[in-house]
C-alpha positions in Angstrom: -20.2 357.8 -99.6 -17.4 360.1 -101.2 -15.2 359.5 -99.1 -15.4 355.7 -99.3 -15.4 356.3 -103.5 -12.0 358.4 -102.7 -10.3 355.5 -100.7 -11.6 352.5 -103.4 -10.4 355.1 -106.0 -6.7 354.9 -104.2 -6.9 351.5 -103.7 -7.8 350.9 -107.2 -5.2 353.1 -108.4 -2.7 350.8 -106.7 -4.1 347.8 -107.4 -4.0 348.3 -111.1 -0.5 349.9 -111.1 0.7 346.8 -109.5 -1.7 344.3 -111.8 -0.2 346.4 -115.0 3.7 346.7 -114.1 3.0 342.6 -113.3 1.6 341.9 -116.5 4.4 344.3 -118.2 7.6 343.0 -116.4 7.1 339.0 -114.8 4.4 337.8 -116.9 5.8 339.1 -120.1 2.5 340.7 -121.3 3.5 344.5 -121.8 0.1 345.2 -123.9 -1.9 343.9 -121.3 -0.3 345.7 -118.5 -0.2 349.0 -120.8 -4.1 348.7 -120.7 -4.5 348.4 -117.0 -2.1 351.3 -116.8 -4.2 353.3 -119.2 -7.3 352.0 -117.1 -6.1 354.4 -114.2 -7.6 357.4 -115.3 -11.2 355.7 -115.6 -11.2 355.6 -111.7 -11.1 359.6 -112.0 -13.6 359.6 -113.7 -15.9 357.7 -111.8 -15.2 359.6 -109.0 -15.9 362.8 -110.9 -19.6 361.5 -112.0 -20.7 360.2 -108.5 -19.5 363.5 -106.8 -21.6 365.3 -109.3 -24.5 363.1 -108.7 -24.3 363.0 -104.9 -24.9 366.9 -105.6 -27.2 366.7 -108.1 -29.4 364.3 -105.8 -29.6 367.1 -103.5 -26.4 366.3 -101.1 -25.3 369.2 -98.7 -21.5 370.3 -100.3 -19.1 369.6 -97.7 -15.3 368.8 -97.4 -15.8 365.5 -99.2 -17.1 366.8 -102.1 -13.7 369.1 -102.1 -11.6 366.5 -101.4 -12.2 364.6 -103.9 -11.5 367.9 -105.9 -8.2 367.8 -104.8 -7.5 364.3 -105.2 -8.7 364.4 -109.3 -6.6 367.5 -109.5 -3.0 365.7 -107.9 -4.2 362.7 -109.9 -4.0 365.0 -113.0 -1.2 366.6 -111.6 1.5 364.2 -110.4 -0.1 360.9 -111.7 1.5 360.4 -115.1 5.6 360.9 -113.1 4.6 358.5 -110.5 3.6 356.1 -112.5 6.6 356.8 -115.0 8.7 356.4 -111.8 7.7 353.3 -110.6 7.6 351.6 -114.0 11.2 352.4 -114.1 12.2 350.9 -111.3 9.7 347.9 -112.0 11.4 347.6 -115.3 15.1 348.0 -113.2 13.9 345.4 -110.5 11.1 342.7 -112.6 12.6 343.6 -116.1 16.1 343.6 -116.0 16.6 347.6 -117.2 19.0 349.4 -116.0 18.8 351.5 -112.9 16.3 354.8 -113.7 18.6 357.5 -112.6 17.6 359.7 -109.6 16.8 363.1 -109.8 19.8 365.5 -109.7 20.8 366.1 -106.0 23.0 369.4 -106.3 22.6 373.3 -107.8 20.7 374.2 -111.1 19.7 371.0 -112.2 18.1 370.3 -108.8 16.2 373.9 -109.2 14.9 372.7 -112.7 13.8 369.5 -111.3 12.4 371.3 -108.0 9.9 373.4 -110.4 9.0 370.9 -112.6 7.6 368.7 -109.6 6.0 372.2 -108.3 4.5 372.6 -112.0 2.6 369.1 -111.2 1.4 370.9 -107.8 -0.2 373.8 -110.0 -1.7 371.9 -112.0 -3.2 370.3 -109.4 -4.4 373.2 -108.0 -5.5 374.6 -111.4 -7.4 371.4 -111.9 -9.1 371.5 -108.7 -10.4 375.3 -108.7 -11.9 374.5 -111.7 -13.9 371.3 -110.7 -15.3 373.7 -107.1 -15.7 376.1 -109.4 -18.1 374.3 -111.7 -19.7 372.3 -108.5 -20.3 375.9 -106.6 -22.4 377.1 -110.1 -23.9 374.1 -110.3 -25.2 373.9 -106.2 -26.1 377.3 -107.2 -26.4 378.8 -103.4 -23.9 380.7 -102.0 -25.0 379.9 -98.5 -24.7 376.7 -99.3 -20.8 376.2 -100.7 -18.6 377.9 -98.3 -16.8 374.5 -97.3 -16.0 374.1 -101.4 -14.8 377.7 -101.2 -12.4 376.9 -98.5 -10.9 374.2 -100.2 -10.1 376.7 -103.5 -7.6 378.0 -100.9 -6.5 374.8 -99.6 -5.5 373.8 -102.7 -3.8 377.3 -104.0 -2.0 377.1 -100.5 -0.6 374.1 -101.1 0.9 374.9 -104.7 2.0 378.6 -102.6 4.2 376.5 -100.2 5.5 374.4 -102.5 6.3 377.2 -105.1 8.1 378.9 -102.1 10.1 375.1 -101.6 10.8 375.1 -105.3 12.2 379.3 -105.4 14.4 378.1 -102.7 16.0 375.7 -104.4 16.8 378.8 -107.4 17.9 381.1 -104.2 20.1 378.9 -102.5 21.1 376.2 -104.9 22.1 373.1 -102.9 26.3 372.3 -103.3 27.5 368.9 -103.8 29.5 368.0 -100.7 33.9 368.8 -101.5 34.2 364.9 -101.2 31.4 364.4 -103.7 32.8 367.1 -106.1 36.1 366.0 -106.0 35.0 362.0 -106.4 33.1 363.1 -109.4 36.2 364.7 -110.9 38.3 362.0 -110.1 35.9 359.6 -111.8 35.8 361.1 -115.0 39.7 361.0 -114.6 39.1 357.5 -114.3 36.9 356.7 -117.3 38.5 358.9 -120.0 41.9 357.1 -119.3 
């Protein structure tokens, strides 16, 4: 059952991102499309009550019960940029805005960014210990809630290898290409004349 609740939650996540950057952008009716996009969150929460009543109706804790753990926490996580990144470019594409810029592709900047995105991650993770936490107290039997355990470290692995992703990018800061650099310079040459 949690499983099938994780996959209607995705698919309702979708759905209501496309409904509300429709309503926002084609249709003209940005207040209507701001509440379906504020609806999103309301699908986490639903999730979050039925996985705490499968185990309160006396459901054995397994890897669904942690997955959805982890899915609540990158929906707390990463949620809120994706869907600020795809209403830019719905806005760019329906709307008429102009093109979001990208993230930066070269040295510091790209670092910054890098660790940002990895800050999401942690959340994530943060977000999900917590929920296994509360759900191994409230199963209440340690020989019971090893596969909830296991997923504490699944989720603090994750945010370790991506952490290591984001360090590298403050080790060995990515260069712009000599064409690209020297483009660059010879664009601004261009525009301040």
């Amino acid at each position: 059952m949690i499983v099938a609740l994780i996959a209607a939650c995705e698919i309702g996540f979708w759905v209501l991102l496309a409904a509300g950057l429709a309503c926002r952008y084609p249709l003209r009716m940005p207040r209507t499309g701001l509440v379906l996009l504020l609806c999103e969150p309301l699908l986490e929460v639903v999730l979050l009550v039925a996985t705490a009543l499968d185990l309160k109706n006396g459901a054995e804790p397994n890897w669904t019960h942690g997955l959805a753990a982890l899915y609540i926490g990158y929906t707390v996580g990463h949620g809120h940029r994706t869907v600020k990144w795809l209403d830019g470019h719905a806005a760019h594409r329906l709307g008429g805005a102009p093109r979001p810029p990208g993230p930066p592709r070269y040295g510091m900047a790209r670092a910054r960014h890098e660790t940002r995105v990895w800050l999401g991650t942690l959340t994530a993770a943060v977000v999900a210990t917590v929920l296994l936490q509360l759900a191994i107290q409230y199963v209440g039997d340690a020989s019971r809630v090893s596969s909830l355990e296991d997923w504490r470290f699944t989720a603090w692995r994750v945010a370790g290898i991506h952490g290591l992703v984001a360090l590298a990018y403050w080790i060995w800061p990515k260069r712009a290409p000599a064409g690209a650099r020297g483009a660059g310079a010879a664009g601004r040459e261009r525009a301040s004349r």
